[in-house]
BALOBA-1460 file (C-alpha; in Angstrom, 3 decimals):
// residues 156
<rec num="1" residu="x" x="-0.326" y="-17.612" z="-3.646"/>
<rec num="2" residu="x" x="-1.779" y="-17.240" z="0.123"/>
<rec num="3" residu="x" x="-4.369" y="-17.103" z="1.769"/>
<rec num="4" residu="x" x="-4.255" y="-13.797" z="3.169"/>
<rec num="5" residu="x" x="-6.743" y="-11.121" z="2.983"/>
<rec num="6" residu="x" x="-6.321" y="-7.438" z="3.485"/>
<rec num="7" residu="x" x="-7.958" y="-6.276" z="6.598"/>
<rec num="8" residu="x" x="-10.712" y="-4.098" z="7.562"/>
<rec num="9" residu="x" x="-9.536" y="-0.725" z="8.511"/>
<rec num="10" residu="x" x="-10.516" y="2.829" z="8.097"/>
<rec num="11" residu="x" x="-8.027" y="5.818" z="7.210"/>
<rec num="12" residu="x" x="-8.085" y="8.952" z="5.707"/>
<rec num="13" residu="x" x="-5.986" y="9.790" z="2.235"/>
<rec num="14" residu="x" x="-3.859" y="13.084" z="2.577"/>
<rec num="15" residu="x" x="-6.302" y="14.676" z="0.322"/>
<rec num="16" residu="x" x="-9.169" y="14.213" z="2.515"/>
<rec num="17" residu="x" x="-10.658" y="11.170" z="0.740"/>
<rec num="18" residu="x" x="-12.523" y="8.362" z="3.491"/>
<rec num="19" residu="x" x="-10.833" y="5.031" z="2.566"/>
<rec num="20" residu="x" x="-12.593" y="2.066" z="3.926"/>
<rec num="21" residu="x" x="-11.038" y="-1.513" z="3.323"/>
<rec num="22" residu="x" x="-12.309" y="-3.740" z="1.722"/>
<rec num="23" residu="x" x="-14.888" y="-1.445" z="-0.064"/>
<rec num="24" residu="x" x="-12.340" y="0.952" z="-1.543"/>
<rec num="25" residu="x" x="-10.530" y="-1.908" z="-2.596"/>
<rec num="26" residu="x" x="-13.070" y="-3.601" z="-4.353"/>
<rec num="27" residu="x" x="-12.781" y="-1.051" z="-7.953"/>
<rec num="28" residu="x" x="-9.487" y="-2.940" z="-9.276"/>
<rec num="29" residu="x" x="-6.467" y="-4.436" z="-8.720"/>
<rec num="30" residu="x" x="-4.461" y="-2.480" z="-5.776"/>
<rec num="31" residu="x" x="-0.315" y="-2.614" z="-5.335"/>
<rec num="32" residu="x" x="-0.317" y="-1.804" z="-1.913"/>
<rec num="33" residu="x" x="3.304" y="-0.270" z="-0.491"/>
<rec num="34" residu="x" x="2.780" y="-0.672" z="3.204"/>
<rec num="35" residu="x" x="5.465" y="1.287" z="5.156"/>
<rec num="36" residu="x" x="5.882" y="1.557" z="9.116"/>
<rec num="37" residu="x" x="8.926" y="3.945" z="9.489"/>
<rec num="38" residu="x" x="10.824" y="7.027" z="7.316"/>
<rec num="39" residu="x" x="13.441" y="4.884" z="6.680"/>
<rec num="40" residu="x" x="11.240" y="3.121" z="4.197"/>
<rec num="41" residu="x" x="10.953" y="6.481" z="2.084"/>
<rec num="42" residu="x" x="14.203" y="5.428" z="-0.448"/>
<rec num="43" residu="x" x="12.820" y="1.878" z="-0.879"/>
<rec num="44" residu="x" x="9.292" y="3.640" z="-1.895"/>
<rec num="45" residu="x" x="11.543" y="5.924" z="-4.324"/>
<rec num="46" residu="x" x="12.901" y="3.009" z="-5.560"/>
<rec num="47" residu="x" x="9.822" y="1.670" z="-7.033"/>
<rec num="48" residu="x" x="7.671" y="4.963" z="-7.863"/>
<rec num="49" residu="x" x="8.991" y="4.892" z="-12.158"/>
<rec num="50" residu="x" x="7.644" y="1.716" z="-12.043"/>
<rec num="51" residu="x" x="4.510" y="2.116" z="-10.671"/>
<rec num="52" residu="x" x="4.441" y="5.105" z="-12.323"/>
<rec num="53" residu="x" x="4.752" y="3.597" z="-15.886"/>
<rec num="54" residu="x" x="2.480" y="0.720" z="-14.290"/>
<rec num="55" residu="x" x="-1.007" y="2.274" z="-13.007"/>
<rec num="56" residu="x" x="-0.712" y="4.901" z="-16.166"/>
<rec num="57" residu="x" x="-0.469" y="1.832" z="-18.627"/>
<rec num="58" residu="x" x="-3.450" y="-0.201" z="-16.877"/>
<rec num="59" residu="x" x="-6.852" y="1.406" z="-16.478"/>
<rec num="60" residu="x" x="-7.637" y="-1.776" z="-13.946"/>
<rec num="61" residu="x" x="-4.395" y="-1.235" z="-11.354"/>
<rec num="62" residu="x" x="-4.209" y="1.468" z="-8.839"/>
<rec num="63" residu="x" x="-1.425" y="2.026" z="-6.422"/>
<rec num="64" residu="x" x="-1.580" y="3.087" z="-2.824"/>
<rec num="65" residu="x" x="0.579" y="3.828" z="0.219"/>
<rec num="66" residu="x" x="-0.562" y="2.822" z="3.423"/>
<rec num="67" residu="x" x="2.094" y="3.628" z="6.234"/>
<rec num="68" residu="x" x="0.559" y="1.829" z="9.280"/>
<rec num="69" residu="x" x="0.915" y="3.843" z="12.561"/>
<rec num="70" residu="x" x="0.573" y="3.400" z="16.275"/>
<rec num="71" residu="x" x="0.387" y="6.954" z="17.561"/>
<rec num="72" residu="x" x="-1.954" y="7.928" z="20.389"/>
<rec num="73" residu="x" x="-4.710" y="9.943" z="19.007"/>
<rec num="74" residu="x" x="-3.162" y="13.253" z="20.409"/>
<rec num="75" residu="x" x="-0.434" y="13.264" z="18.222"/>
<rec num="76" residu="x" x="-1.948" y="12.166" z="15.034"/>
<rec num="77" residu="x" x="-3.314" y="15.749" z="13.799"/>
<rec num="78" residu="x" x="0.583" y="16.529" z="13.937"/>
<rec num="79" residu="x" x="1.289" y="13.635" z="12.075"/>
<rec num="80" residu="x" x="-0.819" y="14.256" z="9.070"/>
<rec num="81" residu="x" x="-0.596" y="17.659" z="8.909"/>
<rec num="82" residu="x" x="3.699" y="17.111" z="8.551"/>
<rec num="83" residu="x" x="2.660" y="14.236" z="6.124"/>
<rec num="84" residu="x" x="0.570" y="17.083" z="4.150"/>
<rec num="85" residu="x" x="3.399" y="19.404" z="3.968"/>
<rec num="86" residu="x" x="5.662" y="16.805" z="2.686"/>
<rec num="87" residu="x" x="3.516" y="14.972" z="-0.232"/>
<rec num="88" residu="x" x="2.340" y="18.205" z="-2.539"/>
<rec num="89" residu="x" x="1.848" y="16.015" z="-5.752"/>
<rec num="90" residu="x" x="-2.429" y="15.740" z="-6.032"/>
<rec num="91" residu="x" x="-1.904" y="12.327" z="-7.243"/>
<rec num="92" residu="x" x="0.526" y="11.319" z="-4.288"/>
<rec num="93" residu="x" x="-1.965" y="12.549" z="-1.511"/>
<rec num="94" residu="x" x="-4.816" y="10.910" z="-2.648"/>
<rec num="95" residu="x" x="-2.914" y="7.776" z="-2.700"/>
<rec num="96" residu="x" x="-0.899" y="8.282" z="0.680"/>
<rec num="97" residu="x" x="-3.262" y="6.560" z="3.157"/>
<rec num="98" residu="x" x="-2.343" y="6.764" z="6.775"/>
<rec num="99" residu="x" x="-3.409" y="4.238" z="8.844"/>
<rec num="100" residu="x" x="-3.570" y="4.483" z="13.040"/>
<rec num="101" residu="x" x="-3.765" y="0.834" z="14.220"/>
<rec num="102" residu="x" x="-1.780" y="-1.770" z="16.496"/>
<rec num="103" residu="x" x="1.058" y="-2.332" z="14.244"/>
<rec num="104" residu="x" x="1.760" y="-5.442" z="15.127"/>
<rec num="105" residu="x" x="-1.890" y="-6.574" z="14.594"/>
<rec num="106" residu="x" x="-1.625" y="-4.867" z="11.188"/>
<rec num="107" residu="x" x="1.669" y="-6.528" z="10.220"/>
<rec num="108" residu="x" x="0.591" y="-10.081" z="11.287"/>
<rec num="109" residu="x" x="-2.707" y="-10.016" z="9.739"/>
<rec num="110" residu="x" x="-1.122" y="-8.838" z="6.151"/>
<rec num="111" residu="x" x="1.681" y="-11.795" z="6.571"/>
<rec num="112" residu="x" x="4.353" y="-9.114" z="7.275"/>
<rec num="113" residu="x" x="6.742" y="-10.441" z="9.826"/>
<rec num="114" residu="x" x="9.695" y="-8.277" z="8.965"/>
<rec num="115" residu="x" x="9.003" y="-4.734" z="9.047"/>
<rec num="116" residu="x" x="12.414" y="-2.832" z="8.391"/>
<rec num="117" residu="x" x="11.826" y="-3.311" z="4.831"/>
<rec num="118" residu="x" x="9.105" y="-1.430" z="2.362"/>
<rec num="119" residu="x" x="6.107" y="-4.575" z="1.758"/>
<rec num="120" residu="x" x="4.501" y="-5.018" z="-1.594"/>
<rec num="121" residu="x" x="0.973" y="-6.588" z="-2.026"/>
<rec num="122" residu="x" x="-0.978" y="-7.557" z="-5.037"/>
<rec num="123" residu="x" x="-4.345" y="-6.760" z="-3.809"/>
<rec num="124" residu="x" x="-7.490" y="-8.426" z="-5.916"/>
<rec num="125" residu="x" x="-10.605" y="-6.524" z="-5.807"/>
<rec num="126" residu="x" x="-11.857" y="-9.459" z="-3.022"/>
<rec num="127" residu="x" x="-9.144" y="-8.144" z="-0.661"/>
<rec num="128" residu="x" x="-7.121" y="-11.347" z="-1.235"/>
<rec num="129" residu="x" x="-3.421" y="-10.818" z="-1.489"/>
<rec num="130" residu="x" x="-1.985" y="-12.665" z="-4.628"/>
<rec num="131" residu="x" x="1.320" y="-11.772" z="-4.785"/>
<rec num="132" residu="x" x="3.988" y="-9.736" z="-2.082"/>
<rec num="133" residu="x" x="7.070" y="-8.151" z="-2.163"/>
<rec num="134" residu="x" x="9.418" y="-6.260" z="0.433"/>
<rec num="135" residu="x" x="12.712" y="-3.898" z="-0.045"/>
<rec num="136" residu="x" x="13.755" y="-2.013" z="-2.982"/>
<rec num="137" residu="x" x="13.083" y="-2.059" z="-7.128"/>
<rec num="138" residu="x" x="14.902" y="-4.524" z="-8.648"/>
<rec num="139" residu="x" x="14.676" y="-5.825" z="-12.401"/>
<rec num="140" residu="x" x="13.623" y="-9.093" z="-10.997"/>
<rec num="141" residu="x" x="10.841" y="-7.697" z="-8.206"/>
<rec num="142" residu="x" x="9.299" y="-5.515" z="-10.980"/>
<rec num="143" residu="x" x="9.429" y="-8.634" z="-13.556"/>
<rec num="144" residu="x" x="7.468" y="-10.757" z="-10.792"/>
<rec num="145" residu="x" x="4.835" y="-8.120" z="-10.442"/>
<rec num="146" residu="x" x="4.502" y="-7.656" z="-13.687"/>
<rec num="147" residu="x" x="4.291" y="-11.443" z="-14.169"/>
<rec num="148" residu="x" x="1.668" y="-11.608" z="-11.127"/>
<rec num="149" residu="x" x="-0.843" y="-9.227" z="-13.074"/>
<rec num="150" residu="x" x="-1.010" y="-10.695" z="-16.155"/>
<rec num="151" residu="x" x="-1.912" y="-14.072" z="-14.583"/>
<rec num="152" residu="x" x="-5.592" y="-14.794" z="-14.083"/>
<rec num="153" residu="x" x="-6.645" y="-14.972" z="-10.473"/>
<rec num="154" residu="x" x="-8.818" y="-17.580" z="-9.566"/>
<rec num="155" residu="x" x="-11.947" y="-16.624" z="-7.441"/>
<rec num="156" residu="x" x="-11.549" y="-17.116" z="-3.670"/>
């Protein structure tokens, strides 16, 4: 589809888990949700039965969210610790990866040029991005997803 690559960066899950990109990406097939502000949280509802039904029907598919951040380092401590207190599903935290970066560096480098919508990746295992998304579940989103991993990927 493009050829964009997830980036290198380094975050922490809200259960404590390192996450380190691409390594941690390199185990399966990743739908990354990247969000940059709370107004993305009902677009994110929007698609959680469907990624729900998807990463519990395929062993090789994970899903993460990775809400990219450009706080100065003495307010990110308060940051996570209000993310904690919000996400109290095990399965949620360990998913629910802040990262603390220059946005706009972030954006640009994952192809996002809008951000007032919710982005959807298809991340291979190579960090290559073979399919995107943005906005809310809809029949025909989830049907191009769904499409996009049963297709074959060739190697980069």
């Amino acid at each position: 589809m493009d050829a964009a690559h997830f980036p290198a960066v380094v975050g922490e899950a809200l259960d404590g888990t390192a996450f380190v990109a691409p390594r941690d990406l390199a185990v399966g097939r990743t739908v990354a949700m990247i969000g940059f502000v709370l107004e993305h949280k009902p677009e994110l509802e929007s698609w959680v039965p469907y990624i729900d039904t998807l990463v519990r029907s395929r062993a090789d598919v994970r899903a993460r969210l990775f809400i990219g951040l450009g706080a100065p380092k003495w307010l990110r401590r308060g940051i996570v610790t209000a993310m904690k207190a919000a996400v109290h599903a095990p399965e949620q935290r360990s998913s629910t990866i802040p990262l603390f970066v220059d946005v706009e560096a972030f954006a640009r480098s994952l192809g996002i040029s809008d951000r007032a919508h919710l982005t959807l990746l298809l991340v291979e295992p190579d960090g290559r991005i073979t399919w995107r998304g943005s906005g809310p579940f809809s029949d025909a989103a989830g049907a191009s997803l769904t499409s996009a991993l049963a297709a074959k990927t060739p190697a980069a």
